[in-house]
C-alpha positions as CSV (number, residue, x, y, z in Angstrom):
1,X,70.1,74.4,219.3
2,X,66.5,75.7,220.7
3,X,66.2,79.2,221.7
4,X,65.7,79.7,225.0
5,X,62.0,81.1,225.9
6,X,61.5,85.0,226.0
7,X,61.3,86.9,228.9
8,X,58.6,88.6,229.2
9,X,58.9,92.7,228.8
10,X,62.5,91.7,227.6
11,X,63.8,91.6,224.1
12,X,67.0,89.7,224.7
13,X,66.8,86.1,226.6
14,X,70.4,85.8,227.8
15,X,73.5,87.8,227.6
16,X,76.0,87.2,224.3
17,X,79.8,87.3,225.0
18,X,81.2,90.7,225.0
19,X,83.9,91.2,222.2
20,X,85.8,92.5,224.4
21,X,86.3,89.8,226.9
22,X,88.5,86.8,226.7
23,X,86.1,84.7,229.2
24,X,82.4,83.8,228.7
25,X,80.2,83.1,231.8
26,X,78.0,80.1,230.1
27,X,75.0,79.5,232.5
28,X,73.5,76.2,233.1
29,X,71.3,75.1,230.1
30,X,67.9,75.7,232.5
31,X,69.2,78.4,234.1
32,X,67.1,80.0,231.9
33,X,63.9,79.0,232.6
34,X,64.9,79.9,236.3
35,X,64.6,83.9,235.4
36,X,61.8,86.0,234.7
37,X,62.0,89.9,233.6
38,X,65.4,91.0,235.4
39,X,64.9,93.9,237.2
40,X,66.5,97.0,235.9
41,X,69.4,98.6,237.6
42,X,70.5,102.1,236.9
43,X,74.1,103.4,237.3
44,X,75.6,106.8,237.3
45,X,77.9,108.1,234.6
46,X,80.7,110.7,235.6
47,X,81.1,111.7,231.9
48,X,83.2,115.4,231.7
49,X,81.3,115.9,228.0
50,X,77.7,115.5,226.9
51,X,78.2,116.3,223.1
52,X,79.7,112.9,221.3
53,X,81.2,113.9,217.5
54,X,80.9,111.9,214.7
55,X,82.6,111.9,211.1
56,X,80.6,109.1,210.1
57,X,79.6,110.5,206.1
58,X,76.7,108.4,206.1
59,X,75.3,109.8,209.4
60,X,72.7,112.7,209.0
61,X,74.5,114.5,211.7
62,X,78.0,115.4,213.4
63,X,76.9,115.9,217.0
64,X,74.9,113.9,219.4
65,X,73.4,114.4,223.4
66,X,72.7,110.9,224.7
67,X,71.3,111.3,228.0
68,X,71.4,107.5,228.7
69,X,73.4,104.4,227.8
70,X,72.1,101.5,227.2
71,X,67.7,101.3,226.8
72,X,65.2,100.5,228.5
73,X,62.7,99.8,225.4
74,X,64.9,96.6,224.6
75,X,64.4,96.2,220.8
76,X,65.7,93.4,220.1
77,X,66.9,94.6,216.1
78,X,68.5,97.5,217.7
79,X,72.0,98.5,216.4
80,X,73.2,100.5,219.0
81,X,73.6,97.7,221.3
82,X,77.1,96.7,220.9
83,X,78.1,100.1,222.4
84,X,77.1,98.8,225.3
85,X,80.6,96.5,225.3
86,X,82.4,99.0,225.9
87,X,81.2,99.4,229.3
88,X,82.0,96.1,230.1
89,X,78.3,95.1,229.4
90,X,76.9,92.6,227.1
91,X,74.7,93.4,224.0
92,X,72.1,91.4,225.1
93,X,69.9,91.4,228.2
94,X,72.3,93.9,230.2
95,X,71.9,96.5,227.2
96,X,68.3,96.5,228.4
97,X,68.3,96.1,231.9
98,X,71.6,98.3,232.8
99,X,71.1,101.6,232.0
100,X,73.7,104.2,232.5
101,X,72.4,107.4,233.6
102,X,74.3,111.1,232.7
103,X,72.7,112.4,235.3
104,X,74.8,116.0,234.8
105,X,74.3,115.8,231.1
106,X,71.9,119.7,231.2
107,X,74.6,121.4,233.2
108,X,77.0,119.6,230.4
109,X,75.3,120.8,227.7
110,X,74.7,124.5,229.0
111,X,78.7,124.2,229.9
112,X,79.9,123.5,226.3
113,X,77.5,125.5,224.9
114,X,78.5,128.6,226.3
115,X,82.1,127.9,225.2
116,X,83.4,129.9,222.4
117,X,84.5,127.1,221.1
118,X,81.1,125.7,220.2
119,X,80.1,126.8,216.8
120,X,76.3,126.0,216.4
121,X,75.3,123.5,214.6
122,X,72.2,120.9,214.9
123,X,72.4,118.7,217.8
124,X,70.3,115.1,217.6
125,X,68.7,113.2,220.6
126,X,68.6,109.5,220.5
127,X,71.6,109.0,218.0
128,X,72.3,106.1,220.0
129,X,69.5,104.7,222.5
130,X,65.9,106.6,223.0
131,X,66.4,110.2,225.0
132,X,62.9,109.3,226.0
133,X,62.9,105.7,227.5
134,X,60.9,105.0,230.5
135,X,63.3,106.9,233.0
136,X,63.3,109.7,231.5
137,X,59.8,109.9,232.8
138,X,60.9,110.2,236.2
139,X,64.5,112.2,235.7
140,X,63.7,114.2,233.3
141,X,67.4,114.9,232.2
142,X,66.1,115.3,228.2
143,X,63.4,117.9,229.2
144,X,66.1,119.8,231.0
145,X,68.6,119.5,227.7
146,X,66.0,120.8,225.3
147,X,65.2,123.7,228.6
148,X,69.2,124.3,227.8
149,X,69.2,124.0,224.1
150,X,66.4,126.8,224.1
151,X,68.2,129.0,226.2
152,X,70.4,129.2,223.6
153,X,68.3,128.6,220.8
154,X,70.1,125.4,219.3
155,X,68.4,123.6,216.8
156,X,67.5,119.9,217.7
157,X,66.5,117.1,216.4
158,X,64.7,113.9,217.7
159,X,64.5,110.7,217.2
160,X,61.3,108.4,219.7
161,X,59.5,105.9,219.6
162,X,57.9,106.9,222.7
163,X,54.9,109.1,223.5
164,X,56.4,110.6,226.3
165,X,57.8,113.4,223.6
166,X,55.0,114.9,223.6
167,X,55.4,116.1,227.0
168,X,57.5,118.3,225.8
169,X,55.5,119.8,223.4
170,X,55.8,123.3,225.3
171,X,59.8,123.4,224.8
172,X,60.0,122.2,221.2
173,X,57.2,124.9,219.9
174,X,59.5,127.5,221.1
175,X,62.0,125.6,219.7
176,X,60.5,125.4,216.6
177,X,59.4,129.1,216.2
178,X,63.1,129.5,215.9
179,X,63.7,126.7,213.5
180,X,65.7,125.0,215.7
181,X,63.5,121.9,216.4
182,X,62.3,118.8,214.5
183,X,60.9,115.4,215.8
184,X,61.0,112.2,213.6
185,X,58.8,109.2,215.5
186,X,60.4,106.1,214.9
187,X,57.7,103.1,212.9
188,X,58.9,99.7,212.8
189,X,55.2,98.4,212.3
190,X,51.8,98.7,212.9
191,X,51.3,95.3,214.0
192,X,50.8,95.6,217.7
193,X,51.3,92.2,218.2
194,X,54.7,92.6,216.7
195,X,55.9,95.7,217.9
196,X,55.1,94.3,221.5
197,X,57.3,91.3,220.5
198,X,60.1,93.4,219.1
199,X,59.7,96.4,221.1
200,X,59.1,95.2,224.3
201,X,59.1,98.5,226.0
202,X,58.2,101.4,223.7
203,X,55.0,103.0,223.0
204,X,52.8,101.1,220.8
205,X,52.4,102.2,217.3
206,X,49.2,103.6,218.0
207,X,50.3,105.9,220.6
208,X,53.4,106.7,218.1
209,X,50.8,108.0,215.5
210,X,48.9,110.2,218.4
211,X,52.5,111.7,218.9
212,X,52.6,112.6,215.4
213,X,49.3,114.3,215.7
214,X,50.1,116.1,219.0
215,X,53.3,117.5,217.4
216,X,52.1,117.9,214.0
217,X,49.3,120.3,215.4
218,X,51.6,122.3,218.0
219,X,53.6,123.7,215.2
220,X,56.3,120.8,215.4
221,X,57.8,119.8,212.1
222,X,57.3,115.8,212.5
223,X,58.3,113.0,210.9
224,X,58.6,109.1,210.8
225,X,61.6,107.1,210.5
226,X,60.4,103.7,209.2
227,X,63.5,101.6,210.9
228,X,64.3,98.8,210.8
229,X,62.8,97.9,207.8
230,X,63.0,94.2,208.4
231,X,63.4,92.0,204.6
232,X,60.5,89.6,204.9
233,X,59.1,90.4,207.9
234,X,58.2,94.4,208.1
235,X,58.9,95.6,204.5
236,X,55.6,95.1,203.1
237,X,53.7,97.0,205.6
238,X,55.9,100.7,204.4
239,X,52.9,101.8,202.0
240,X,50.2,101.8,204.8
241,X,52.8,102.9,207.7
242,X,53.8,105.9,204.9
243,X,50.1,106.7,204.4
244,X,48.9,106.5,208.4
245,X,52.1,108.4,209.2
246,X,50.9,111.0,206.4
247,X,47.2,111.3,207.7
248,X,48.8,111.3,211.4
249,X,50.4,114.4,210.1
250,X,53.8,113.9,209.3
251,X,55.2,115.7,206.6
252,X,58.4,113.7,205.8
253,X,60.2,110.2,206.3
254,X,63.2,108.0,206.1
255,X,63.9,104.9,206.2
256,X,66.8,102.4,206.8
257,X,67.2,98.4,206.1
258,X,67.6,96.1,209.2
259,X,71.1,96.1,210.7
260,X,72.8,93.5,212.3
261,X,76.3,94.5,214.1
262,X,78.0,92.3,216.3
263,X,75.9,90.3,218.9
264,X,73.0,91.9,217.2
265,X,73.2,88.6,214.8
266,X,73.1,86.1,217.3
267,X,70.0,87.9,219.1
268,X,68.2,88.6,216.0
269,X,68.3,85.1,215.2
270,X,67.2,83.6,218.9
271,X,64.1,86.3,218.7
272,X,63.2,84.5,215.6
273,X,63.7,81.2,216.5
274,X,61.5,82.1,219.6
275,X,58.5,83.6,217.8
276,X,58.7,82.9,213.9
277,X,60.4,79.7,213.2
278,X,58.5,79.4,210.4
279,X,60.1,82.7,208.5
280,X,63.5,82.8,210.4
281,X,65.1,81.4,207.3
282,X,63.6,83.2,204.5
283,X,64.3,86.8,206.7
284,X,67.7,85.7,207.3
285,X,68.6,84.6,203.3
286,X,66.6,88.0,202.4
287,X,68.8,89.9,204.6
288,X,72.0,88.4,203.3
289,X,70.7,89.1,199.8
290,X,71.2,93.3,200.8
291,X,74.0,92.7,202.6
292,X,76.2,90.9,200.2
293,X,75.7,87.6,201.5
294,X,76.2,87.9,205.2
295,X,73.9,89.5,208.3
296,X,75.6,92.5,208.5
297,X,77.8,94.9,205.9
298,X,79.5,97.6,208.1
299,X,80.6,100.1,205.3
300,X,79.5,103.6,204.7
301,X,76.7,103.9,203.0
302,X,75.7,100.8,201.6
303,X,74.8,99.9,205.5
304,X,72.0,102.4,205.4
305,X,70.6,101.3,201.9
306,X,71.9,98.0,201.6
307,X,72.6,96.4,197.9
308,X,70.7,94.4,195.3
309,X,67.7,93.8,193.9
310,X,65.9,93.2,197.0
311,X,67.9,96.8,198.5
312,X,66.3,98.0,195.6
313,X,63.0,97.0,195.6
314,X,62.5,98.3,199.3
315,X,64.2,101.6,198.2
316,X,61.3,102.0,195.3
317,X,58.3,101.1,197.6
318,X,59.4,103.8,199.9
319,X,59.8,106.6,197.3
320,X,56.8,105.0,196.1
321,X,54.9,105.1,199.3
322,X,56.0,109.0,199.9
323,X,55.2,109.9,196.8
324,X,51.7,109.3,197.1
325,X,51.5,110.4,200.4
326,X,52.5,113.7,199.1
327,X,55.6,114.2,201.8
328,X,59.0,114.7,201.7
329,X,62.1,112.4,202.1
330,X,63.9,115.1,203.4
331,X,64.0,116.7,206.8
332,X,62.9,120.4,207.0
333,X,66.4,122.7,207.5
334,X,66.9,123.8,210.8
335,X,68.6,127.5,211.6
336,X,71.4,128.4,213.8
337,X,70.8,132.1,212.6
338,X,69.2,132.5,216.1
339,X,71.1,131.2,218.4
340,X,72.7,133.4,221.4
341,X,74.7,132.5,224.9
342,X,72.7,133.9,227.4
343,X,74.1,136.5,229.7
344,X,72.9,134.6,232.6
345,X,73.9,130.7,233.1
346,X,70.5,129.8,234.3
347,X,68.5,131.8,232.0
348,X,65.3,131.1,231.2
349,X,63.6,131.8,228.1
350,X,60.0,131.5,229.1
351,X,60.6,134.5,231.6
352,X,62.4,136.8,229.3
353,X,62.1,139.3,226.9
354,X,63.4,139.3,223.5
């Protein structure tokens, strides 16, 4: 069956079934062609919690802020769509074009932060969808977590692939003087053709690298995370994206094979149908070869490394890559030895003295 054509800004043409759901609204087959770049819509989330736990052992982390649900940038490989089922959404277009909004999430954070039950520990943005897409720009609900998270001096970590981190810049060095910040800048590609394609709307890779610069030269420990690495399609590029990260000045990286959960598949496959017929089937055989033989292996660590030869191989070109890069494949520690409840609930750090 022919894909339907893209939407432009959009990653996602149409809207998959939701697991969940026992009926499927099928629209007509043009109906398509009748809809260009659906506006996004922006709901409120009453959420009672900000910090999501996790127990997952192949996770780098234990406890997550997600400002938003659902993103704006609509990557079309991205994993975390299917989360967005549980709203009642679909994992396609209304991952991308209905974003849930916490819009209490600082006064969240402040709240369980001063709780004695918190025990510190390092907090990640954007475990789920970008802390800093294109809203954020205007809300500013991230800005005013890390303003929370240095009140107390809670060590962070991020996860972009927009430039609009480096807004922040002023936060996060006082962040970092206490070892409680870190910043890995998300590289798919270089190819600005593709990234456009695939990530519709996040910062281009060039402006990615600039963020790396900006950071690296604040003080910032910064990072890449080369993910997806797509089999057949992106996985060749991870010696020059290692090297340009390197020279942008990041001093470590990670990487992670392409993931395809859920209606992730079906999505995957209608983006390459759309703009790479020609390699849909050798990137869809290659990514059965790391995933045992079908799109998508869900179990603990083998999803994040994959298995095989061809796991293998991409596995070697990354150490590879880093090796002669001279950095690190391991994050830089971050401290709690610092961290403090304030005296004062809206206490801010800029204007005291320690």
């Amino acid at each position: 069956m022919k894909a339907p054509p893209p939407l432009r800004g959009r990653g996602s043409v149409a809207n998959p079934k939701n697991r969940f759901d026992s009926i499927e609204l099928v629209p007509e087959p043009a109906g398509i062609d009748q809809v260009s770049s659906p506006s996004t819509q922006f709901y409120t989330d009453s959420s009672k919690t900000i910090i999501a736990y996790n127990d997952s052992p192949d996770v780098g982390f234990d406890a997550s802020i997600n400002p938003y649900r659902g993103c704006e940038h609509g990557c079309v490989y991205c994993y975390a769509r299917p989360t967005h089922e549980y709203l009642g959404f679909s994992a396609g277009l209304d991952f991308e074009t209905k974003i849930v909004v916490k819009e209490k999430a600082p006064e969240l954070l402040r709240e369980e932060l001063s709780s004695p039950k918190w025990g510190p520990r390092v907090l990640a943005m954007s475990g789920v969808t970008d802390c800093y897409q294109p809203i954020e720009k205007r809300l500013k609900l991230t800005r005013r977590c890390l303003e929370a998270l240095l009140e107390f001096r809670n060590p962070v970590v991020i996860v972009t692939k927009n430039f609009l981190v480096t807004r922040d810049i002023d936060l996060l060095s006082e962040l970092a003087r206490y070892q409680c910040a870190a910043v890995l800048i998300s590289l798919t590609t270089l190819d600005q053709r593709l990234s456009g394609l695939m990530e519709p709307r996040a910062s281009r890779p060039d402006r990615r690298l600039e963020a790396i610069a900006a950071l690296s030269q604040a003080g910032i420990p910064v990072g890449f995370l080369l993910a997806p690495m797509i089999p057949a399609l992106t996985d060749a590029e991870a010696p020059t994206i290692v090297q340009t990260a390197a020279r942008a000045g990041a001093g470590f990286g990670s990487y992670t094979p392409l993931r395809l959960p859920h209606a992730v598949k079906s999505i995957f496959e209608s983006w390459l149908e759309q703009h790479y017929p020609e390699k849909k089937e050798k990137v869809l055989n290659r990514i059965r070869a790391i995933r045992g033989g079908k799109l998508n292996d869900p179990n603990f660590n083998s999803r994040m490394r994959g298995e095989g030869i061809f796991a293998e191989q991409m596995a070697e070109l990354f150490r590879v890559a880093c090796k002669k890069a001279g950095i690190s494949e391991q994050r830089p520690r971050l401290s709690t030895e610092h961290f403090r409840r304030p005296s004062g609930s809206q206490l801010n750090l800029f204007h005291a003295q320690t």
